[in-house]
C-alpha positions in Angstrom: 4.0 -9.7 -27.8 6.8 -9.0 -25.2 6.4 -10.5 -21.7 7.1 -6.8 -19.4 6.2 -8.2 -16.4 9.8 -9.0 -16.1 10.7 -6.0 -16.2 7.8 -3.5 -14.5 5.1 -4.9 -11.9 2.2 -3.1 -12.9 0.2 -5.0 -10.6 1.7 -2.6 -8.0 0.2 0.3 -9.0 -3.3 1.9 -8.7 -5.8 1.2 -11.2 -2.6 -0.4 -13.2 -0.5 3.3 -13.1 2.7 3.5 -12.4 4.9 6.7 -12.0 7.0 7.3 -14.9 9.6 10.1 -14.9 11.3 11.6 -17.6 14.8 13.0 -17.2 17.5 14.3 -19.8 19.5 11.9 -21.0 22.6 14.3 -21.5 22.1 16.6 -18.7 20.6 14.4 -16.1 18.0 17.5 -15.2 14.2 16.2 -14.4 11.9 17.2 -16.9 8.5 15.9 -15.9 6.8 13.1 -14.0 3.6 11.1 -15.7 1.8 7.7 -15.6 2.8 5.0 -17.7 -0.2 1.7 -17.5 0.9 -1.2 -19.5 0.1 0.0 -22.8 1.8 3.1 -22.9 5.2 1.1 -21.5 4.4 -1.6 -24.6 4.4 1.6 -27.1 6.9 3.2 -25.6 9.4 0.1 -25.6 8.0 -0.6 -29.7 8.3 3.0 -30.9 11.7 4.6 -28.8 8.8 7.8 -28.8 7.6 8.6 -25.1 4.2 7.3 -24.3 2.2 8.3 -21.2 -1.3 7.7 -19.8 -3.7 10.6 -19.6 -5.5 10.6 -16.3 -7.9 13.3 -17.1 -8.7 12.4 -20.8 -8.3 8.2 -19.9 -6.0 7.6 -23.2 -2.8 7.4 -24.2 -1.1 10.1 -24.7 2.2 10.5 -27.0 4.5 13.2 -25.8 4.5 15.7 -28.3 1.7 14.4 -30.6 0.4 18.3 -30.3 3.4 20.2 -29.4 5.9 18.5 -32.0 7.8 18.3 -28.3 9.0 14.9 -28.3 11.0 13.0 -26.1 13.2 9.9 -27.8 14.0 7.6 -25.4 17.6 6.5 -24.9 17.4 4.2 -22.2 14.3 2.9 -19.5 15.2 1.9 -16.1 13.2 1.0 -13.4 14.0 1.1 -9.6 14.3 -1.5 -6.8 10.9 -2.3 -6.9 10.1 -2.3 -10.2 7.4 0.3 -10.0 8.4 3.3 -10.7 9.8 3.9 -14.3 12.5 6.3 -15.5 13.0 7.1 -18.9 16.2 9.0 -20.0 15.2 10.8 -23.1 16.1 13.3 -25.5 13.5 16.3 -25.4 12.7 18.3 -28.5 11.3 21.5 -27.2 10.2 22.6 -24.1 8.9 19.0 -21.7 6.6 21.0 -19.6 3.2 22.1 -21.2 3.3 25.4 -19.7 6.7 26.3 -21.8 9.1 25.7 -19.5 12.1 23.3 -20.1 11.2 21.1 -17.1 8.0 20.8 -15.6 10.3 22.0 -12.2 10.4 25.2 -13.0 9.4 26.9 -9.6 11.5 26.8 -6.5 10.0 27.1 -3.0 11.4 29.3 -0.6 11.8 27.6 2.5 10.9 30.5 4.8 7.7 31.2 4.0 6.9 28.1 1.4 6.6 31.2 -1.6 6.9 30.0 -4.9 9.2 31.4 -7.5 9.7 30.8 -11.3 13.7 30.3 -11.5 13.9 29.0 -15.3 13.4 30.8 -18.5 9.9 29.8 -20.4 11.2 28.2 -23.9 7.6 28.8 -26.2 4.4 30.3 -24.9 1.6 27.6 -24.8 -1.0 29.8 -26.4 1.2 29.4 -29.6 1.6 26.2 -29.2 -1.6 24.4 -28.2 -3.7 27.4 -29.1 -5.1 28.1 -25.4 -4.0 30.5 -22.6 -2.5 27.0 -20.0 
């Protein structure tokens, strides 16, 4: 088994979480932010397939096991601290689970803090996972 506390300190995040974020490897745009514990870094690392940690359902969770929208990961890099990850991947489909290419899909006017949806919406989720998200 590989030795990752070289490389990410897990022990610095809560309950084991660290932030992982997930950014086009061509473009360079953002496409979501998500946890990564150890596990999901291990699979990740093994399988070149993204791998997160589902807060709400307290499992793994492999980007695009119900979507088909996967990301392959080109390269991992973690900052300064070593507690924050960032995966450069190539995404298949849309990255947010509300359609949209990125998961930044709103922009927030600054005068009134308004929120506005500034990039086109790739699928519609009811088609895709079967439920109005």
């Amino acid at each position: 088994m590989i030795d990752v506390s070289a490389a990410v300190d897990f022990s610095r995040g809560a309950d084991g979480l660290l932030p992982a974020i997930a950014q086009d490897a061509d473009s360079d745009r953002v496409l979501m932010m998500a946890w990564m514990n150890e596990d999901a870094f291990r699979e990740t690392l093994a399988t070149g397939q993204a791998v997160y940690y589902s807060r709400s359902r307290q499992a793994l969770w492999r980007k695009g096991e119900t979507s088909g929208h996967r990301q392959s990961v080109k390269e991992i890099r973690v900052d300064c601290d070593r507690d924050t990850i960032l995966l450069r991947v190539e995404q298949v489909g849309a990255a947010c689970h509300e359609g949209f290419q990125s998961c930044f899909f709103r922009a927030v006017d600054p005068d009134d803090a308004s929120l506005s949806i500034v990039d086109p919406r790739l699928v519609d989720p009811n088609e895709v996972y079967g439920k109005k998200k």
